[in-house]
TIVO-160344 format. One record per residue: x, y, z of N, C-alpha, C, O in turn; residue in three letters. Coordinates in steps of 0.05 Angstrom, whole numbers, plus 5000, padded with zeros to 4 digits. Atoms other than C-alpha are relative to their C-alpha. Last residue first. Example, Ala and Ser with C-alpha at 12.3 -4.5 7.8 and 13.67 -1.06 7.14 Angstrom:
  n.u  n.v  n.w ca.u ca.v ca.w  c.u  c.v  c.w  o.u  o.v  o.w residuo
 4984 4976 4999 5273 4979 5143 4985 5022 5014 4995 5044 5018     SER
 5018 4976 5000 5246 4910 5156 5018 5024 5000 5039 5024 5013     ALA
% end
This chain:
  n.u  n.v  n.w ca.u ca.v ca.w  c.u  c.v  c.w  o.u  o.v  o.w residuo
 5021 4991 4991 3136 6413 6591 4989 4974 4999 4966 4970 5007     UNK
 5005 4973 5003 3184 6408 6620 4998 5003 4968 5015 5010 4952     UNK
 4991 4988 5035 3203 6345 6655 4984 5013 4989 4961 5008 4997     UNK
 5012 5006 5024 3174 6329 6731 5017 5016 4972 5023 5040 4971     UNK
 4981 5014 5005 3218 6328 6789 4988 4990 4967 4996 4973 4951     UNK
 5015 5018 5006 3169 6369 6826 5013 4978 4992 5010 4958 5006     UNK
 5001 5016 4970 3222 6416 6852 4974 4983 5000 4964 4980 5023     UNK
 5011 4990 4981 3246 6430 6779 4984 4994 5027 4979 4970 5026     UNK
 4993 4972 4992 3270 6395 6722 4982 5010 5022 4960 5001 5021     UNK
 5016 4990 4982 3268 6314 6699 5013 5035 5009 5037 5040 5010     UNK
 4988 5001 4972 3316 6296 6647 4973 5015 5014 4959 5032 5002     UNK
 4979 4981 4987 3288 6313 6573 5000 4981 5034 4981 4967 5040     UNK
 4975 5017 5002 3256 6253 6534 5021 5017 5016 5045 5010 5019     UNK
 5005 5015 4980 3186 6284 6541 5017 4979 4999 5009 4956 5002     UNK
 4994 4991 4980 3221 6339 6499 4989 4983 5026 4996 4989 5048     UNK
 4972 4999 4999 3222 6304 6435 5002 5008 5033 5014 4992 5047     UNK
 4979 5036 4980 3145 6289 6443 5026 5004 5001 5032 4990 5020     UNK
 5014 5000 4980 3119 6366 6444 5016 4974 5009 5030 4967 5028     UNK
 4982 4993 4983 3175 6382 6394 4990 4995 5032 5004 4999 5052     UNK
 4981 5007 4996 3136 6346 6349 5018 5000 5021 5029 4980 5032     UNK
 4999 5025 4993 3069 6367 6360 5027 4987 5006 5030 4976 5028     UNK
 4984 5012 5012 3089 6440 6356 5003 4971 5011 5020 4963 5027     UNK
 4994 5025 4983 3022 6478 6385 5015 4978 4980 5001 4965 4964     UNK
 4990 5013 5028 3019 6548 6356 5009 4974 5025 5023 4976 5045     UNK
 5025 5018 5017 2974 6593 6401 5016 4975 4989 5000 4957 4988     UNK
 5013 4991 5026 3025 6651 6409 4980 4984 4991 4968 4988 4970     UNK
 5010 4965 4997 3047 6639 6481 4989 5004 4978 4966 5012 4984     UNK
 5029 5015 4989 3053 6559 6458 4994 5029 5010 4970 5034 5006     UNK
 5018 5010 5024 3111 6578 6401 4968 4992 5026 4946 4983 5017     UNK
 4995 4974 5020 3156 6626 6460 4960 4993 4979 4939 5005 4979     UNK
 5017 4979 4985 3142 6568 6506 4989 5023 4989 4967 5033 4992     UNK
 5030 5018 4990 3161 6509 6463 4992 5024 5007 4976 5034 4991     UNK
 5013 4997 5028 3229 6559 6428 4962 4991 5010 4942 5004 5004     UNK
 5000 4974 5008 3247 6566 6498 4985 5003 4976 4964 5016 4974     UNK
 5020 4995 4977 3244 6492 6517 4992 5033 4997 4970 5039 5006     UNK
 5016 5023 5000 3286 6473 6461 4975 5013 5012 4955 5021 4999     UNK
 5005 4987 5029 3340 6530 6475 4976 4979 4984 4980 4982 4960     UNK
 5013 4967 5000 3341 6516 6537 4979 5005 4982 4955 5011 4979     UNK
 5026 5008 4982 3352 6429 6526 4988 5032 5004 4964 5034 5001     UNK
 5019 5007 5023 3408 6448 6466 4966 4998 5022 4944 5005 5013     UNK
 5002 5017 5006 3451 6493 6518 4979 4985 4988 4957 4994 4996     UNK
 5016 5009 4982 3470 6560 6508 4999 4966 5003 5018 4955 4991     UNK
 5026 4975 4997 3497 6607 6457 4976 4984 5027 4954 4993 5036     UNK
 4988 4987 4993 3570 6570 6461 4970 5027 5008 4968 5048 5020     UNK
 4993 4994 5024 3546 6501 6455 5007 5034 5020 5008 5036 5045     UNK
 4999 4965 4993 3509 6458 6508 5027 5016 4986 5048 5004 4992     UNK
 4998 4977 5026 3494 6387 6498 4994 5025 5006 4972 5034 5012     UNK
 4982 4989 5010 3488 6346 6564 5008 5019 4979 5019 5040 4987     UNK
 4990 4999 4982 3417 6325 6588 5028 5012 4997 5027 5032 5012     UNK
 5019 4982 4985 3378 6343 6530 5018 4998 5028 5019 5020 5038     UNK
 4991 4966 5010 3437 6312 6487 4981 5019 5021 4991 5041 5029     UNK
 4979 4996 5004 3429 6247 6528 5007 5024 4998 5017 5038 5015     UNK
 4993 4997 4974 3359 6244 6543 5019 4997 5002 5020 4988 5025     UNK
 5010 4977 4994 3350 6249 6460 5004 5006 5027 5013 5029 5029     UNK
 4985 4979 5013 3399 6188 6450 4992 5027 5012 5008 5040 5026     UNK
 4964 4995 4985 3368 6145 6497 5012 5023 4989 5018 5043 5003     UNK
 5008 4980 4972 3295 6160 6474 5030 5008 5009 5041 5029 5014     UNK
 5011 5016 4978 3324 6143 6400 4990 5014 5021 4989 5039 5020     UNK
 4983 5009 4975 3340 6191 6350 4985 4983 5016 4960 4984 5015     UNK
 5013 5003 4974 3309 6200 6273 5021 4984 5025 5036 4965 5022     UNK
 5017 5015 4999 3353 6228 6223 4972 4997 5020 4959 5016 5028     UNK
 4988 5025 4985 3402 6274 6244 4981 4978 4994 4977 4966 5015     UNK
 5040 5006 4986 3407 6319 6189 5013 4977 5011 5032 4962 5005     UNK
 5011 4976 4978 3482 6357 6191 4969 4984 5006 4956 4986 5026     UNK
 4984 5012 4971 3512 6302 6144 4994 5005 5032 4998 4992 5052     UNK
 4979 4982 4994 3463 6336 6084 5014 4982 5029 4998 4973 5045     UNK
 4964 5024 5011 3421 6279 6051 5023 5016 5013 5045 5006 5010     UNK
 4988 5032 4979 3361 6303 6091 5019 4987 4989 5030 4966 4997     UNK
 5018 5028 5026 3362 6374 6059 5012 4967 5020 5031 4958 5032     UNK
 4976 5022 4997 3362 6433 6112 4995 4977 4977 4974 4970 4966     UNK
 5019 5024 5006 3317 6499 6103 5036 4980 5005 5060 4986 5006     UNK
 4979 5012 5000 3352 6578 6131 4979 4955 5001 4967 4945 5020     UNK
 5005 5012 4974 3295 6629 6108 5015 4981 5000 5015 4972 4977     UNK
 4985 5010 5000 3294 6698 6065 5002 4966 5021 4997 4971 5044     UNK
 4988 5002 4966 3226 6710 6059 5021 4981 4997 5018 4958 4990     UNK
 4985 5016 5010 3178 6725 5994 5021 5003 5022 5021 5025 5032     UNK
 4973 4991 5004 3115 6758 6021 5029 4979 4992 5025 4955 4997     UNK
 4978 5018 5004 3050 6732 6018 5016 5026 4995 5010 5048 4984     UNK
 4994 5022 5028 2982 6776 6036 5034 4980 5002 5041 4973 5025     UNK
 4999 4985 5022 2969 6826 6097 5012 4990 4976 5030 5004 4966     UNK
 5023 4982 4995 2947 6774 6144 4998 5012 4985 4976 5011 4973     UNK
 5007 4994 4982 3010 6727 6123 4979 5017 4998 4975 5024 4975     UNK
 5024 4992 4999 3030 6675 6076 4997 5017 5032 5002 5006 5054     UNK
 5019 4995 4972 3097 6669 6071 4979 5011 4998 4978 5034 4990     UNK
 5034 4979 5004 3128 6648 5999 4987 5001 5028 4973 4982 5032     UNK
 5026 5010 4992 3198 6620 6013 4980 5014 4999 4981 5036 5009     UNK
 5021 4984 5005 3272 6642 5987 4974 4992 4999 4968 4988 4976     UNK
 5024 5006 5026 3320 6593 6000 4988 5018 5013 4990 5022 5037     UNK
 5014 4974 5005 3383 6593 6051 4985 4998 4975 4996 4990 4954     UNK
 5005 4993 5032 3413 6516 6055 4978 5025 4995 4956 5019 4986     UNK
 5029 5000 5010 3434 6506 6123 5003 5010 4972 5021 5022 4962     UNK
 5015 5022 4993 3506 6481 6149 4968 4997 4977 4961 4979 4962     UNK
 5011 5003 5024 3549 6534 6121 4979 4975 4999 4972 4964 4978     UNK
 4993 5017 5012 3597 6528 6180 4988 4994 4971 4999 4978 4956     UNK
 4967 5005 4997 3587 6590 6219 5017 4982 4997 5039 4982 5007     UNK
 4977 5022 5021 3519 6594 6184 5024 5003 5008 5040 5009 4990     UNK
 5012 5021 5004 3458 6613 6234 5025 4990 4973 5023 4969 4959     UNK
 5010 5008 4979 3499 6667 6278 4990 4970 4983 4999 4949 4993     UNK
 4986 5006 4966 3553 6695 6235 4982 4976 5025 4993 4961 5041     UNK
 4983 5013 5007 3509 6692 6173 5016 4995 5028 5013 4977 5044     UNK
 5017 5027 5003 3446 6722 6207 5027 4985 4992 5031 4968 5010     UNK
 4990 5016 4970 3501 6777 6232 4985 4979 4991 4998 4959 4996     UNK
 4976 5006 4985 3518 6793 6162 4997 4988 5031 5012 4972 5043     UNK
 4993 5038 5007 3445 6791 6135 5035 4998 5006 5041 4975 5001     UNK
 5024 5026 4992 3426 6839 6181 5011 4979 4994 5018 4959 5007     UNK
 4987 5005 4978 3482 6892 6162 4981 4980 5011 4995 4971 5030     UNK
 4983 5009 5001 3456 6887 6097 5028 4987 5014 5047 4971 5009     UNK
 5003 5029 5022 3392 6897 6094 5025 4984 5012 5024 4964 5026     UNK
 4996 5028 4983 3390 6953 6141 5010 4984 5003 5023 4977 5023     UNK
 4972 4989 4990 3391 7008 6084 5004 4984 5029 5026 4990 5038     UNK
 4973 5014 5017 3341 6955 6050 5019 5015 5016 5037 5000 5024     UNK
 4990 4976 5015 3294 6967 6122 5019 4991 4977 5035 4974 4984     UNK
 4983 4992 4975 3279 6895 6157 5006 5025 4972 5010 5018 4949     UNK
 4996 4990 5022 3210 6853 6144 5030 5025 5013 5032 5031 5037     UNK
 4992 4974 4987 3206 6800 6195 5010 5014 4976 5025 5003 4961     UNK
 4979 4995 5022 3163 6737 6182 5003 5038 5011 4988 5055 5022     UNK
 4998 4972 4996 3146 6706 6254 5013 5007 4960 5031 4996 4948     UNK
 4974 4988 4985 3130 6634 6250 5001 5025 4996 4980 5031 4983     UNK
 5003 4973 4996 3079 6576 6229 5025 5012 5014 5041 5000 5028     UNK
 4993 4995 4982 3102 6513 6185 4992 5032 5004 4993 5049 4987     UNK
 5011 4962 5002 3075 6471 6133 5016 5011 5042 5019 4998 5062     UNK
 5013 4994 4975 3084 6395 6118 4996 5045 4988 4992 5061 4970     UNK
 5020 5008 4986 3142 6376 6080 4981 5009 5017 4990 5014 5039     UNK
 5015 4991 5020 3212 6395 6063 4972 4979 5013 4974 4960 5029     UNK
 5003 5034 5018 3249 6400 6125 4983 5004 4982 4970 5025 4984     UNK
 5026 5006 5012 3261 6468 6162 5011 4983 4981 5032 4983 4968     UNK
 4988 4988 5027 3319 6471 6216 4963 4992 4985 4943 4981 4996     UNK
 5019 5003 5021 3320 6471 6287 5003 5007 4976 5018 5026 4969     UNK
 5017 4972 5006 3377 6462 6332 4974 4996 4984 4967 4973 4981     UNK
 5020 4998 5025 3408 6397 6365 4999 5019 4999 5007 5031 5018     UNK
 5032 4987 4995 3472 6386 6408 4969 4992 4976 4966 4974 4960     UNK
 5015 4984 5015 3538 6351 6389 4968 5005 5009 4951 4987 5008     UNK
 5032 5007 4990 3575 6329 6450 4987 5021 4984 4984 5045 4990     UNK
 5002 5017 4982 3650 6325 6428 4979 4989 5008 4977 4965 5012     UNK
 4988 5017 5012 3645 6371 6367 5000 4971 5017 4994 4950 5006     UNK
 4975 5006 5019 3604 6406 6406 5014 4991 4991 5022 4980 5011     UNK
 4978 5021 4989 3536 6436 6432 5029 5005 4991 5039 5026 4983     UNK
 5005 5023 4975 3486 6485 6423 5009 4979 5003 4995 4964 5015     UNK
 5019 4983 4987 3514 6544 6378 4990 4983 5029 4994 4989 5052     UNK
 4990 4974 4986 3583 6509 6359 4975 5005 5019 4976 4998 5043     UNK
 4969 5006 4977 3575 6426 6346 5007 5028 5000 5031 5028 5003     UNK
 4991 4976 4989 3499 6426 6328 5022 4999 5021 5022 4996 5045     UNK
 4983 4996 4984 3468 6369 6288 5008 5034 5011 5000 5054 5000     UNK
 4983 4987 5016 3393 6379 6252 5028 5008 5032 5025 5022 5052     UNK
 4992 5032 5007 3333 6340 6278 5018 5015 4986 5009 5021 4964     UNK
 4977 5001 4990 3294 6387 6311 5018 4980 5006 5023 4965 5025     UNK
 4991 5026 4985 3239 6398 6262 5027 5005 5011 5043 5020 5000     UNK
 4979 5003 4974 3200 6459 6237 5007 4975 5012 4990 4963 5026     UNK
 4999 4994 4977 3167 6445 6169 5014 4993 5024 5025 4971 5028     UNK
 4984 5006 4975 3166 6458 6103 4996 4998 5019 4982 5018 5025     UNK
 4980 5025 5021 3123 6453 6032 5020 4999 5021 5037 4982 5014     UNK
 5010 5024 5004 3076 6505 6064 5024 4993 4982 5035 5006 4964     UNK
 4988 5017 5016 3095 6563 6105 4994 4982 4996 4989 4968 5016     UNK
 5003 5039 5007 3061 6606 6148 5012 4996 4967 5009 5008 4946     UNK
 5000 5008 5042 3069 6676 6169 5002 4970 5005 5009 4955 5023     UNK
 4998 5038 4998 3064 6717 6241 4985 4989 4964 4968 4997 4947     UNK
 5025 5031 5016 3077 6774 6209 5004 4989 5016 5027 4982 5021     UNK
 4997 5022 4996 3138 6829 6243 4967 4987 4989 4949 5001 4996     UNK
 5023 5001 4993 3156 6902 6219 5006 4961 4995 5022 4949 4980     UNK
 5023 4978 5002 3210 6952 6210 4975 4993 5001 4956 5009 5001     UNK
 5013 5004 5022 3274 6904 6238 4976 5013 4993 4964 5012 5014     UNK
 5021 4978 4997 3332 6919 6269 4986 4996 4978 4994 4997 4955     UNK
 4997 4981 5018 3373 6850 6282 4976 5017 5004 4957 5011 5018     UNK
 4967 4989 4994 3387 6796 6342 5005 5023 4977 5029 5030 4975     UNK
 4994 5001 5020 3327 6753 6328 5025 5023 4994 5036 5026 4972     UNK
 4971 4994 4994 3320 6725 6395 5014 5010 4970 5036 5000 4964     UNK
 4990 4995 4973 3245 6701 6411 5036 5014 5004 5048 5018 5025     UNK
 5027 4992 4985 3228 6687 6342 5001 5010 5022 4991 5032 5018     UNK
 5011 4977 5002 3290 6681 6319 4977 5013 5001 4972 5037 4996     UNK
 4980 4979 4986 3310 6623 6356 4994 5021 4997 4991 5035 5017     UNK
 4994 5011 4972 3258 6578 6324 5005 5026 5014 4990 5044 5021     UNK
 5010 5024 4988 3213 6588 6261 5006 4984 5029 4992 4968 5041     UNK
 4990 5007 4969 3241 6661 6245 4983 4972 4995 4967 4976 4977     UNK
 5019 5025 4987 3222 6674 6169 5022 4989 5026 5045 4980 5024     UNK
 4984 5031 4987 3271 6734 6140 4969 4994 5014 4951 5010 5020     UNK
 5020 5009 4984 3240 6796 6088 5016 4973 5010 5028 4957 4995     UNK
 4996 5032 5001 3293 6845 6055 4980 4984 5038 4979 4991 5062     UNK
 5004 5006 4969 3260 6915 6034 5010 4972 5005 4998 4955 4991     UNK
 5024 5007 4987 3277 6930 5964 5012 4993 5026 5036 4991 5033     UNK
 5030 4974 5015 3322 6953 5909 4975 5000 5023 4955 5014 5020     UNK
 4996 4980 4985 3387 6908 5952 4983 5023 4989 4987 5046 4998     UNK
 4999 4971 5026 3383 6858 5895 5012 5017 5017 5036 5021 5013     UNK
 5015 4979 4990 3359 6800 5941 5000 5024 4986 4980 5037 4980     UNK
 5031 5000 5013 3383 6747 5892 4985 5012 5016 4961 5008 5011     UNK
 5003 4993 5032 3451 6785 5888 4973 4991 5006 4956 5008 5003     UNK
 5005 4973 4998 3455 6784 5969 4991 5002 4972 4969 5014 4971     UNK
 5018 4992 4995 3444 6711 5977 4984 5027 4989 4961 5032 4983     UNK
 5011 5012 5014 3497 6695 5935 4969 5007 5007 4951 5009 4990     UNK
 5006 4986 5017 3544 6730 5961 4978 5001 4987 4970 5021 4976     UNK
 5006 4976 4996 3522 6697 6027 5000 5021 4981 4984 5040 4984     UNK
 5031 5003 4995 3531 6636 6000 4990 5022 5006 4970 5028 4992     UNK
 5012 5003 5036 3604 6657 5972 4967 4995 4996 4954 5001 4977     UNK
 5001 4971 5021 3615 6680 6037 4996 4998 4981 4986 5017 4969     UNK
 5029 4984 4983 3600 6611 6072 4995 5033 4989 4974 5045 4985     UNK
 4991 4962 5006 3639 6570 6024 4982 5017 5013 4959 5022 5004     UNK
 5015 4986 5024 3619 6494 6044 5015 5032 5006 5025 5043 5026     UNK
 5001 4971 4999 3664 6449 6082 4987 5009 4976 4989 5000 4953     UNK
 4992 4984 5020 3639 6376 6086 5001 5031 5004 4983 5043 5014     UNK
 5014 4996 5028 3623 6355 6156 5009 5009 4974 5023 5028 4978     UNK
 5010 4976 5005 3676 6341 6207 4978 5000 4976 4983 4986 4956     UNK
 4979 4978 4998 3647 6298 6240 5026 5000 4988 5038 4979 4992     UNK
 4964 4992 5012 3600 6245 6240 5005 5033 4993 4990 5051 4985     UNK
 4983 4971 5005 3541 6250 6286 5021 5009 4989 5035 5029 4995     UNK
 5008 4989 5026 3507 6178 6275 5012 5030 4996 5015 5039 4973     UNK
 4979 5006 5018 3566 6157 6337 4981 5009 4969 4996 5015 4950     UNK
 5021 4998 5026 3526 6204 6379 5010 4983 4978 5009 4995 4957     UNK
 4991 4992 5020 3569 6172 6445 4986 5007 4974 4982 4987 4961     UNK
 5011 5010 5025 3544 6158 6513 5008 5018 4977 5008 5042 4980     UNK
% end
């Protein structure tokens, strides 16, 4: 089966020029703050001097955003997560040293823009010890990259096939669920997407 809504290639965007871009409206005078909602929660791949769980309002976590490197490919595009406007979303905010800063936001680029897919914005996180302003990667539904809404077929498709160079889309799915239900945080959404996965384990039951 074929994603034929998955066109390819997407428009090229300037990924270092975004990134310059980032860096000027951070300054580099201060401590730089990132919002995990999936992957980086469980896999945030930088040194950082202190973690929030933080909430967000005017977005939230959906896994409705193509993926032809990290979890799939051009051939069998995957999913990831991205933040949508709407709603509210809980997640780790991670504060990371400015002499840090910098080397951070280089691998975040490598890892969550190796096409320029997401649209980096600056978000108000509410956490325990007040709001912080937090770098964080949002998607806009006119972008080529949102997938709309999928069928069952579709979804027991990519859950069954789609797998990218960091893993495959059904893991990385099921990882994020476990990671977000250890902490309390129950992601309705992602609860029904995944009762479209392939059966797993010597029950034969799907997960979760």
């Amino acid at each position: 089966m074929s994603n034929s809504t998955a066109s390819w290639p997407a428009p090229l965007r300037d990924v270092q020029a975004m990134l310059e871009t980032t860096r000027r409206q951070w300054g580099g005078r201060r401590d730089l703050w990132v919002f995990g909602y999936a992957s980086l929660i469980w896999r945030p791949e930088f040194d950082f001097a202190e973690q929030r769980w933080a909430q967000v309002h005017g977005y939230h976590r959906s896994l409705k955003m193509w993926s032809r490197i990290n979890r799939g490919t051009p051939e069998c595009p995957g999913l990831v997560f991205a933040l949508l406007q709407g709603g509210s979303c809980k997640g780790v905010a991670y504060r990371i040293d400015k002499g840090h800063a910098d080397q951070a936001l280089e691998r975040l680029w490598q890892r969550e823009m190796p096409t320029g897919v997401y649209d980096p914005r600056w978000l108000p996180c509410r956490t325990e010890r007040g709001t912080v302003q937090a770098l964080a990667f949002t998607l806009s539904r006119r972008s080529p990259n949102y997938t709309g809404e999928l069928s069952a077929e579709q979804l027991h498709h990519i859950f069954k096939s789609a797998s990218g160079r960091y893993g495959s889309t059904l893991d990385y799915a099921r990882q994020t669920w476990h990671c977000l239900t250890n902490a309390g945080i129950h992601d309705a959404h992602l609860h029904r997407m995944l009762r479209h996965a392939p059966p797993s384990g010597p029950t034969g039951r799907a997960d979760p």
